[in-house]
N, C-alpha and C positions, 0 to 999 in steps of 0.2 A: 613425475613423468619419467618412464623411462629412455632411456637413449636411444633405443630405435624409433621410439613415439615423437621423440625431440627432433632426431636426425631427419623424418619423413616432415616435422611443421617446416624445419629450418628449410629443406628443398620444395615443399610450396609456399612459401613466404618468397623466395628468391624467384619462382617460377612468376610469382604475380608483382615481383617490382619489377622486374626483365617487361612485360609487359607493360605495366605502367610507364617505365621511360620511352620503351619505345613508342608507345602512342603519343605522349609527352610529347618525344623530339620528332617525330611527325608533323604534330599538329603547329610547332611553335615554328619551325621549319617553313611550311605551309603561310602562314598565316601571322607569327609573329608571338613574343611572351604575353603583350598588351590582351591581345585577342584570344586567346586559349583559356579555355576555363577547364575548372576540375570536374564542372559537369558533362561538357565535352568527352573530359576523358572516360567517366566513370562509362557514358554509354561505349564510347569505344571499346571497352575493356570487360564488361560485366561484372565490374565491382562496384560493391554497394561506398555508400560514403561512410559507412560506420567502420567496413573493412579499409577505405583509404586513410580513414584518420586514426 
């Protein structure tokens, strides 16, 4: 992989965790840790579960 090829996954990798927490700290926010699922989040978010794990 080159380093621009690297540099462009590393900035949407970061794009879609920035995401993920914030939907995260929304929902637990909202509603509680107990109560928040990762299903929750995945629609919130449009990532697949194969991308969140």
């Amino acid at each position: 992989m080159s380093d621009v090829t690297a540099k462009k996954d590393t900035r949407k990798g970061n794009a879609t965790r920035e995401r993920l927490l914030d939907a995260a700290e929304s929902a637990i926010l909202e509603k509680g840790f107990a109560a928040t699922s990762i299903d929750e989040l995945h629609a919130a978010t449009g990532i697949t579960k194969s991308g969140f794990f």
